[in-house]
ZAMARGU-4260 file (C-alpha; in steps of 0.2 Angstrom, whole numbers, plus 5000, padded with zeros to 4 digits):
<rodrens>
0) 5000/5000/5000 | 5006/5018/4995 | 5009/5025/5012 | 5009/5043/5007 | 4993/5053/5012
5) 4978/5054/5001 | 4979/5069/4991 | 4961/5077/4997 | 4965/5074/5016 | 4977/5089/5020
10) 4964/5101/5015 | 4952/5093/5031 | 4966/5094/5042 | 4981/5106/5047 | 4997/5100/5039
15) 5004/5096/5057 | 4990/5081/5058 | 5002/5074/5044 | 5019/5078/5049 | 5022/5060/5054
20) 5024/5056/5035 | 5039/5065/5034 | 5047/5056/5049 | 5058/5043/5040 | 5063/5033/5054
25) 5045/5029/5056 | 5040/5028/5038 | 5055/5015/5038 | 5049/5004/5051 | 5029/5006/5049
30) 5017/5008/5032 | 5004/5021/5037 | 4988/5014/5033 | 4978/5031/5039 | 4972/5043/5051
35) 4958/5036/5062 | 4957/5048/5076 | 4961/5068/5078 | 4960/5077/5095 | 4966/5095/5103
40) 4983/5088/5107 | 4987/5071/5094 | 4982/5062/5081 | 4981/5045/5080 | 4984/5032/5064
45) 4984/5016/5063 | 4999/5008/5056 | 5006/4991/5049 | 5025/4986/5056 | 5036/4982/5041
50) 5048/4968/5050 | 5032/4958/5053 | 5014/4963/5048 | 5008/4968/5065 | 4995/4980/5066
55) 4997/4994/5078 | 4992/5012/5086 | 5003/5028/5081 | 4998/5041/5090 | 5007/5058/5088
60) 5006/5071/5104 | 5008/5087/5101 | 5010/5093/5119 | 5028/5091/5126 | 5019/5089/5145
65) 5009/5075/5139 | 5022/5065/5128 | 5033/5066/5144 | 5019/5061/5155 | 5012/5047/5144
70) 5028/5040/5140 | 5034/5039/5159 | 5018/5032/5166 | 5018/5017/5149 | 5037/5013/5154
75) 5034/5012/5171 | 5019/4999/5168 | 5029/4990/5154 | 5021/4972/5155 | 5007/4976/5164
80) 4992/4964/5159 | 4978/4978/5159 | 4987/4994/5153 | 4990/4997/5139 | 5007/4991/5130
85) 5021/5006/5122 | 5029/4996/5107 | 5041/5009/5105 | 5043/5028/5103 | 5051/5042/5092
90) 5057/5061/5101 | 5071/5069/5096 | 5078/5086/5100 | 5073/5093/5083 | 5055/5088/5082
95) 5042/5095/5091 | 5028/5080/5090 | 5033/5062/5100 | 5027/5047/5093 | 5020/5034/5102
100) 5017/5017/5095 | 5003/5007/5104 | 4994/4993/5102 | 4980/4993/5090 | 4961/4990/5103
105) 4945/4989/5092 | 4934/4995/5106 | 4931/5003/5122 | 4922/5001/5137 | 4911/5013/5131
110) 4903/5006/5118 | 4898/4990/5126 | 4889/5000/5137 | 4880/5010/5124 | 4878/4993/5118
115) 4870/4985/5130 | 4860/5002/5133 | 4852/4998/5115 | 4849/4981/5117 | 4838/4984/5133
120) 4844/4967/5141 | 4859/4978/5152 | 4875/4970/5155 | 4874/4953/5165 | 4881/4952/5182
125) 4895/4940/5177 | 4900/4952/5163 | 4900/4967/5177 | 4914/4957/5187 | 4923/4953/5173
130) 4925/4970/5169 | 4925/4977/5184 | 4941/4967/5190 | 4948/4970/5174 | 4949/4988/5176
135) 4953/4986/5196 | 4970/4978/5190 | 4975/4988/5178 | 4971/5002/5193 | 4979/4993/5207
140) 4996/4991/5195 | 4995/5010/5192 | 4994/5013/5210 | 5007/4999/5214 | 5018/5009/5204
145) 5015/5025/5209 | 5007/5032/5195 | 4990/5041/5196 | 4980/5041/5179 | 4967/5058/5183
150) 4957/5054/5169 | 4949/5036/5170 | 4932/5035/5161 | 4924/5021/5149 | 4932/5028/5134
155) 4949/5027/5139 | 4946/5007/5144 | 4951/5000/5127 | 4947/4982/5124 | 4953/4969/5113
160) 4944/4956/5102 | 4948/4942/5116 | 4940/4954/5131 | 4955/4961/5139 | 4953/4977/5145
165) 4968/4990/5147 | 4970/5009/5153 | 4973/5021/5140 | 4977/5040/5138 | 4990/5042/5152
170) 4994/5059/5145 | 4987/5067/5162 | 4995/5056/5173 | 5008/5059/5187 | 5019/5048/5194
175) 5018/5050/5216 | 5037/5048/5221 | 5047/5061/5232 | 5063/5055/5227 | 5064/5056/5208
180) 5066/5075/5209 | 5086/5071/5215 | 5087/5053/5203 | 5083/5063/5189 | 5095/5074/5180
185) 5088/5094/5178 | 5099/5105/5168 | 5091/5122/5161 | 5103/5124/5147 | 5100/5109/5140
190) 5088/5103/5128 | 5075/5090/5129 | 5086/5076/5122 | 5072/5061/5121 | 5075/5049/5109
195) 5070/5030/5109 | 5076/5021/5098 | 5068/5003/5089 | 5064/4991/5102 | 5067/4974/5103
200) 5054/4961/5108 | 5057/4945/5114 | 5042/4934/5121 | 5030/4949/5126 | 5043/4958/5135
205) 5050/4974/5127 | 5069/4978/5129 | 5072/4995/5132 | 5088/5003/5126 | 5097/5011/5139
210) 5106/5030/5139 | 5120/5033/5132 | 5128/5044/5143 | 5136/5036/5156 | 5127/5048/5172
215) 5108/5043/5168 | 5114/5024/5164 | 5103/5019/5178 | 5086/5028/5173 | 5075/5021/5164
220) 5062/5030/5151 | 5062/5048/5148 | 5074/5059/5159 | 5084/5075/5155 | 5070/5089/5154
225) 5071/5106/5154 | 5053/5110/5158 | 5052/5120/5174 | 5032/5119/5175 | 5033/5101/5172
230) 5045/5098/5186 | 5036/5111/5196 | 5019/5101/5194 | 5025/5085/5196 | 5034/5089/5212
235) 5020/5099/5219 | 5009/5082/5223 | 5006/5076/5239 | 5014/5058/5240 | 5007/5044/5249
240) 5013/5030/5258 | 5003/5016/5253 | 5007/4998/5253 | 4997/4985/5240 | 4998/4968/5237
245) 5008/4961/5223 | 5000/4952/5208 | 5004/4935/5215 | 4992/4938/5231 | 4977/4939/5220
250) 4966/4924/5220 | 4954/4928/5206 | 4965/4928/5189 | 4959/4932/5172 | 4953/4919/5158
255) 4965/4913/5144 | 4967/4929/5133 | 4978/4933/5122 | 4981/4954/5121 | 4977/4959/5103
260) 4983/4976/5096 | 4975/4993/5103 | 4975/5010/5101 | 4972/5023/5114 | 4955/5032/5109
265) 4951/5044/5121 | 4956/5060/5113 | 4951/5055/5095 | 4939/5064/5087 | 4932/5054/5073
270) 4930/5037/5081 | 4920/5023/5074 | 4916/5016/5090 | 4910/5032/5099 | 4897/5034/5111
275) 4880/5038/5109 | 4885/5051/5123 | 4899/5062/5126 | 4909/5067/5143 | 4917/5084/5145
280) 4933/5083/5138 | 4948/5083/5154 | 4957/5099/5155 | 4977/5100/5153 | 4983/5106/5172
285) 4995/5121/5176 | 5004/5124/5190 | 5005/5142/5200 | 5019/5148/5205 | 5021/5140/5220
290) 5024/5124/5210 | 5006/5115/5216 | 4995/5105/5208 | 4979/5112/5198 | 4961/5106/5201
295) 4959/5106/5182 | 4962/5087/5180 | 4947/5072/5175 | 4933/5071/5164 | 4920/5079/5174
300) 4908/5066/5176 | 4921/5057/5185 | 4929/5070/5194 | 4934/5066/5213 | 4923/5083/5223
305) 4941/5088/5230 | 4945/5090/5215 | 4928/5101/5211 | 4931/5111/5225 | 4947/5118/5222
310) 4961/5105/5230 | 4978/5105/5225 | 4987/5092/5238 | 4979/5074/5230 | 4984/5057/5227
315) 4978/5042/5220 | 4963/5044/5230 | 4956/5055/5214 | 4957/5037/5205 | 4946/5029/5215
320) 4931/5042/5215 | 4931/5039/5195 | 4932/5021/5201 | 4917/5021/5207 | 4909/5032/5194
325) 4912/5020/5181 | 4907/5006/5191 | 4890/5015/5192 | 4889/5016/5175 | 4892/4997/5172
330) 4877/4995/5183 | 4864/5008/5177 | 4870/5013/5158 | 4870/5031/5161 | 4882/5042/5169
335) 4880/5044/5189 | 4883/5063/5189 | 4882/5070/5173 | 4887/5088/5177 | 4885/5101/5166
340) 4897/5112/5176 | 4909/5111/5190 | 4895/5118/5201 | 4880/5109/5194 | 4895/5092/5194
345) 4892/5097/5214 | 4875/5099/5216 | 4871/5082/5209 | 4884/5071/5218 | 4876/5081/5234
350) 4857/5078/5230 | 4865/5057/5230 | 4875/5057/5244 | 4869/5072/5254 | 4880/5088/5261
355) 4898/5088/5262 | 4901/5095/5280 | 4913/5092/5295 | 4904/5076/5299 | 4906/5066/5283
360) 4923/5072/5282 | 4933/5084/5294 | 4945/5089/5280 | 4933/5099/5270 | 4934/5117/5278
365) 4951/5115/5269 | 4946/5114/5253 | 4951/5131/5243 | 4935/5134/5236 | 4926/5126/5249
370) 4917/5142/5256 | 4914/5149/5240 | 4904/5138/5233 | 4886/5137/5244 | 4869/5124/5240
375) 4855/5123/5251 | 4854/5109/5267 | 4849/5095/5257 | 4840/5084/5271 | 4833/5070/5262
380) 4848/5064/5248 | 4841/5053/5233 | 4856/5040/5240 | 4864/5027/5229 | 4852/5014/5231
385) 4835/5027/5223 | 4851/5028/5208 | 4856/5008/5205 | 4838/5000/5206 | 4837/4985/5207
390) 4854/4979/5210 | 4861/4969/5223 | 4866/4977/5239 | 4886/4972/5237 | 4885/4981/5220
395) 4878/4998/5228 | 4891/4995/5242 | 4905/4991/5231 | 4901/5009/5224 | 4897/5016/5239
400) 4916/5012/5245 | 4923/5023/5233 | 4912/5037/5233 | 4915/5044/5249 | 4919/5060/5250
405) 4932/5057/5262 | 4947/5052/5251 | 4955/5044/5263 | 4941/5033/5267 | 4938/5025/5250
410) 4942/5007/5246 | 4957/5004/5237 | 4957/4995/5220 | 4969/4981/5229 | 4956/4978/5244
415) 4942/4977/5230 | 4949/4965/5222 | 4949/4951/5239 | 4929/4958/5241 | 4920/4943/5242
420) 4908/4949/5229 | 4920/4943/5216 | 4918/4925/5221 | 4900/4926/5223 | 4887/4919/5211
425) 4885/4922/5196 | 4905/4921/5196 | 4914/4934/5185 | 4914/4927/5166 | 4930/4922/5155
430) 4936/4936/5147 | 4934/4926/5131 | 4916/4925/5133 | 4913/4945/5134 | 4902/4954/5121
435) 4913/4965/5113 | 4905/4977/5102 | 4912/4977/5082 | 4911/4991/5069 | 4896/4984/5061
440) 4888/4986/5080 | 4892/5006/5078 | 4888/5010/5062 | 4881/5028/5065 | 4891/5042/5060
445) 4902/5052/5073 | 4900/5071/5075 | 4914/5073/5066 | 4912/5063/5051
</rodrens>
């Protein structure tokens, strides 16, 4: 196949889109079979490797934060069954754009529920737990290694053929460790000197080539930045000391599955696979002066109400509230708190859970915008089990563990994972046997189409 651009394309698109056909190094290694996505900060095509015929995911950033960001959170799950896999990637010091090469995912957790939304019949309780436990994996990994995502949601849950699922879009993401500020090396005057070169790949491992320079030969990933915001912003999280069980402690372990190619979908525009519905799109985050994090984080419909209220110092704990938001949505089809602004986001989790005062969680007169933001006593809440009807009374409280608005106080995805509602019948379902949704299933035209 002719891999250079069709001729009519560059007038629907800025000629940035396609700057990745004048990358050589990549049109060397992968045949570019088309542009299946466009977003604010990348495109996304979907490519064919020469060597060997596999289909993958290229997605090209155009932010430098969030090329750093995704790249560093995909090293530092390299291997991990429910994330996501980074093949390989291109950034040198004379191009602006990074390159990520992904697997290819067909689908996303977002269309099987607007799947099963159009079918009527829901989503069987077996299937719930199959995905559900998917998702708390791919979490508890992320959180095991110190990475938090800030922008879970069904569309960034890509699924493969076989039923795996795997976290995508970890171009918000931050890594929570005090020390790397003195591991890594930060010098202003040089440049951004990132450049990965082809992998190899032996047995679903991928061998990362180490720095040339014998000072950073220990440090693997991305590493000698210049970006003062960035470092700013990165530092400026609150760290947590949690401890979670390794993988080996888990007694309930996925089907026979095998991980087919996937591509990271949650900032593409055109997508075949799209929802009937759409979220608010997650804001990039800046930092202030004094080097803390912004609020500015998450999709709102899943946005943790720390987050809502104005909080800078967070952890993981953000994770878990879109946890729960998403666990929500498994079990009623439609969004828990669909928000049409930050304050209206807040009035709806409040007429569900009730007022957020002293009592529910004595760190809330801390929040920045906290007394800024006023609703009226609200003395009978709706409650989650008025907005999950007719579901069991372990599925409201598996929710109900992870929306509370004390952060400290939610469950985490490793304890959710031993909750004996897991090994309840129905038992969770092979992965194997999930319905994932095809093309021909989504056949309606996107927005942008």
């Amino acid at each position: 196949m002719d891999s250079s651009p069709p001729q009519q394309m560059p007038s629907q698109a800025s000629s940035r889109s396609w700057s990745i056909y004048g990358r050589g190094e990549i049109i060397q290694r992968y045949e570019i079979l088309g542009r299946i996505g466009s977003g604010a900060y990348a495109d996304v095509y979907r490519g064919r490797r020469r060597s060997d015929g596999l289909v993958v995911a290229l997605k090209e950033i155009h932010d430098y934060r969030s090329s750093f960001r995704e790249i560093e959170a995909l090293q530092a799950l390299r291997g991990t069954p429910n994330v996501v896999d980074l093949i390989e990637y291109f950034w040198q010091d004379d191009e602006e754009d990074a390159v990520l090469v992904l697997e290819f995912l067909p689908a996303d957790l977002c269309a099987v529920i607007r799947e099963a939304k159009r079918g009527g019949a829901g989503i069987a309780v077996g299937e719930v737990k199959q995905w559900m436990l998917q998702i708390l994996r791919g979490v508890e990994a992320c959180h095991r290694s110190s990475v938090v995502h800030r922008d879970l949601k069904p569309s960034n849950l890509l699924i493969s053929a076989d039923g795996v699922l795997k976290l995508a879009d970890f171009g918000q993401s931050m890594m929570l460790q005090e020390t790397r500020l003195t591991s890594l090396d930060i010098n202003p005057e040089n440049e951004t000197w990132i450049q990965q070169q082809p992998t190899i790949q032996h047995e679903g491992n991928v061998s990362w080539p180490e720095d040339p320079r014998p000072e950073n030969q220990n440090m693997p990933g991305p590493r000698h930045v210049n970006e003062d915001d960035y470092m700013k912003d990165l530092y400026g999280m609150r760290a947590k000391n949690m401890m979670y069980d390794s993988d080996k402690d888990m007694s309930l372990q996925d089907g026979d599955a095998s991980c087919l190619a996937t591509c990271s979908t949650g900032d593409i525009e055109v997508d075949p696979l799209k929802g009937s519905y759409t979220y608010d799109e997650a804001q990039d985050d800046m930092v202030d002066e004094s080097g803390a994090l912004t609020s500015c984080v998450g999709t709102r419909c899943f946005r943790a109400p720390e987050l809502l209220y104005g909080s800078t110092s967070y952890g993981q704990e953000v994770d878990l509230w879109s946890l729960g938001c998403i666990f929500a949505e498994l079990l009623r089809l439609d969004p828990l708190f669909p928000g049409t602004s930050d304050v209206d986001q807040l009035s709806k989790i409040i007429s569900v859970l009730g007022d957020l005062t002293e009592e529910t969680w004595s760190g809330c007169l801390d929040l920045p915008d906290y007394n800024k933001i006023s609703f009226g006593k609200v003395d009978s809440p709706i409650g989650l089990e008025a907005c999950l009807p007719d579901r069991s009374a372990a599925e409201v409280d598996l929710v109900r563990r992870l929306l509370g608005y004390n952060p400290a106080a939610r469950a985490t995805a490793a304890e959710l994972l031993r909750d004996s509602y897991f090994a309840e019948e129905p038992l969770p379902v092979p992965a194997s046997d999930l319905k994932i949704p095809t093309k021909e299933d989504n056949n309606e035209s996107s927005p942008g189409e």
